[in-house]
Residue, then its C-alpha position, 0 to 999 in steps of 0.5 A: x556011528x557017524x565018521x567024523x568026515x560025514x559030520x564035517x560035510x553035514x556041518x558045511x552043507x548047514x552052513x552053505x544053506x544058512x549062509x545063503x539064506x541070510x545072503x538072500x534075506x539080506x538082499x532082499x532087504x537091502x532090496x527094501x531098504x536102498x531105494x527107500x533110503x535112496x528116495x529119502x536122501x533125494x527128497x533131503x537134497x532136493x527141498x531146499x532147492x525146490x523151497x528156494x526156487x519157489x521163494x526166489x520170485x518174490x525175494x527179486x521183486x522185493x529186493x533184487x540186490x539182495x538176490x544177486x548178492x545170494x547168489x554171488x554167496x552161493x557161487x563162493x561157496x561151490x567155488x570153495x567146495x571145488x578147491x577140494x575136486x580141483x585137481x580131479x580134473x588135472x589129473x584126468x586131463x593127461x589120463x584121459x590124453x593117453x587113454x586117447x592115445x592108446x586107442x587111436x590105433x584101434x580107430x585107424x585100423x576100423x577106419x576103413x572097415x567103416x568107409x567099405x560097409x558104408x560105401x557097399x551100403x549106398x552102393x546098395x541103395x543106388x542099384x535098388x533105386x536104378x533096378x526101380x526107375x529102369x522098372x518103372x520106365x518099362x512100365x510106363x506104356x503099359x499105365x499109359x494104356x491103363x490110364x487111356x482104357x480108363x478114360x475110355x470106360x469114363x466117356x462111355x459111362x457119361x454118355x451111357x448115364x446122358x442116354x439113360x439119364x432121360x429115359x429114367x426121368x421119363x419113368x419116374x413121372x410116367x410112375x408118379x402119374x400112375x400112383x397119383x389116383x392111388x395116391x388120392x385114393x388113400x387121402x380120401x379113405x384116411x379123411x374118410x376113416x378120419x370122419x368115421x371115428x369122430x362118428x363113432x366117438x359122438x355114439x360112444x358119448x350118446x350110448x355113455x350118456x343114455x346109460x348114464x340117464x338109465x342108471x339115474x333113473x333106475x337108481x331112483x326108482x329103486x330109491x324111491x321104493x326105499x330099498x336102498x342099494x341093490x347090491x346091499x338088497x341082494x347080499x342081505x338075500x342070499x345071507x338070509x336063505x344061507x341062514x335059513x338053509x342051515x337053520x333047517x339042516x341044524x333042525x334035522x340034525x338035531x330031531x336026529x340026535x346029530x350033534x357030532x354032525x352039527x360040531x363038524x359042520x359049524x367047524x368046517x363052515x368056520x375054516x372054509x371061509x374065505x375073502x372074495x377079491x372084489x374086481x379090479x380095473x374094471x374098464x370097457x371101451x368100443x361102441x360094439x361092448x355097450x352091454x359090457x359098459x352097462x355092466x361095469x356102469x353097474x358096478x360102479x353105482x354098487x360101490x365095487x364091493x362084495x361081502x366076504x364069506x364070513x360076513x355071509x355065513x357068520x348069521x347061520x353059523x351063529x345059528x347052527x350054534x344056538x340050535x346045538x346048544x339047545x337055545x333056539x327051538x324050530x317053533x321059536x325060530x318060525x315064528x321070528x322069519x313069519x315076523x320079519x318078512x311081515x315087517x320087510x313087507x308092511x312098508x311096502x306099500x307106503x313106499x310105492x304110493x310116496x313114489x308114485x306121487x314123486x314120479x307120476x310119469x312111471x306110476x302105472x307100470x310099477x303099479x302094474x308090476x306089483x299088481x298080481x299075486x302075494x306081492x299085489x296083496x300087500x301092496 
């Protein structure tokens, strides 16, 4: 059990900590608070003379008498506010008179501590001036000499710059005639290059304009025979030899009893397709990639567009189909191509005699060219 001394320090150490608490909240408060109660009261007070200071302008320009007036009121009225503080100053007066007094002993007696420092002071300070004057005195022969060397190098460098100022003058124009044919050397070679790329410009426009022509002119020709776009011509080719070349293999598949193989082959076919980017920014330029230009000139007259593989393979997957569900026989299917390339090649004929007629000027060699064998036959 506790004594009763423990318990009494314990209750006083409580104390102490609760007491210097509340001293330190109080404070801290008090920190808040003050200035903020200070600031308030100094706004207070300070308005009304900041709104008549502000006001007093156009009140004496109205009516100065009355101002004057104001101000005799507001002069009575610190008049009567300082019969209460009045006799503040007679009081001090004599306090203040024997507060004088009473240190005037002091003040004699630092007296002269006061006149020794100062006078060691600017003792000090005209001994460092004369330590400084007798330094520079002693000096002075040797900056005179300084100051004549000086001079001296100064003359010697003017008349070594007056020696070598005409022997450079004399090196440079020597320099400026001797770089003067190179100088027109270079002239001449850059009014040559000048002339040469105005040449090559005036052939890069006649090649443009020869392609341009040829282009023209094998664009009609191919119109002429009524096959329309070549590109349009050439995807419509290899999507019928795709569809025939898996015509045939569905065929085989079939006579073999291969339908599994025909389900894979239509279902890898249908996954593998993809789009072909068509190309982009297509653009050549120098004299020297002519056949690059007829390329892109090419291109250009094909549209830029190419068929994706599913527009390709989309007439023989249809086909695989047909031969797996049993819809579409080999006879049937023979008989349909022997049709249809007998149909592409009966107008043939008309279409190369119209031409001929239109283009007398290129009817022998188109007649030549279709002259010899199947083709020679049909046309």
């Amino acid at each position: 059990m506790a004594s009763p001394s423990s318990v009494q320090q314990n209750l006083l150490a409580l104390a102490n900590t609760l007491g210097g608490s509340l001293t330190t909240m109080a404070a801290r408060i008090s920190d808040l608070v003050v200035p903020g109660l200070g600031t308030l009261a100094e706004t207070l007070i300070q308005f009304p003379q900041k709104l008549l200071a502000a006001v007093e302008p156009f009140v004496s320009a109205l009516n100065p008498a009355l101002l004057l007036t104001f101000n005799q009121q507001l002069a009575n009225l610190q008049a009567t506010v300082g019969t209460a503080f009045e006799n503040v100053f007679n009081i001090l007066a004599p306090v203040l008179d024997q507060v004088a007094s009473l240190i005037q002993g002091v003040m004699d007696t630092l007296r002269p501590v006061i006149d020794s420092l100062a006078t060691m002071f600017g003792g000090y300070l005209v001994e460092m001036a004369k330590s400084f004057v007798s330094e520079m005195k002693m000096l002075m022969p040797v900056i005179e000499v300084l100051m004549s060397v000086l001079q001296i190098v100064a003359a010697l460098f003017e008349v070594q710059m007056a020696i070598l100022r005409p022997i450079i003058e004399v090196l440079g124009f020597l320099l400026k005639v001797v770089l003067m044919p190179l100088n027109f050397a270079l002239s001449v070679f850059a009014k040559v290059m000048e002339g040469i790329n105005t040449i090559l410009g005036v052939l890069d426009t006649v090649f443009s304009t020869i392609i341009e022509t040829v282009q023209e002119l094998i664009t009609t020709f191919v119109e002429g025979l009524g096959l329309g776009n070549v590109f349009s011509m050439l995807e419509d080719v290899i999507k019928n030899v795709i569809t025939v070349l898996l015509a045939l293999i569905g065929f085989a598949a079939k006579f073999l009893g291969q339908d599994a193989f025909l389900d894979k082959l239509i279902k890898n076919l249908q996954g593998a397709a993809h789009a072909i980017a068509a190309p982009k920014d297509v653009a050549f330029k120098g004299v020297e990639q002519i056949t690059k230009d007829i390329a892109a000139a090419a291109f250009v007259a094909g549209a830029g567009t190419q068929k994706s593989q599913t527009d390709l393979l989309g007439d023989g997957i249809k086909t695989l189909q047909e031969i797996r569900d049993g819809r579409l026989s080999f006879e049937t299917w023979l008989e349909n191509q022997i049709n249809r390339i007998i149909a592409a090649l009966t107008p043939g004929k008309e279409r190369l005699e119209r031409f001929e007629k239109d283009h007398p000027e290129v009817a022998g060699g188109t007649r030549g060219f279709f002259g010899g064998g199947i083709l020679g036959q049909v046309f």
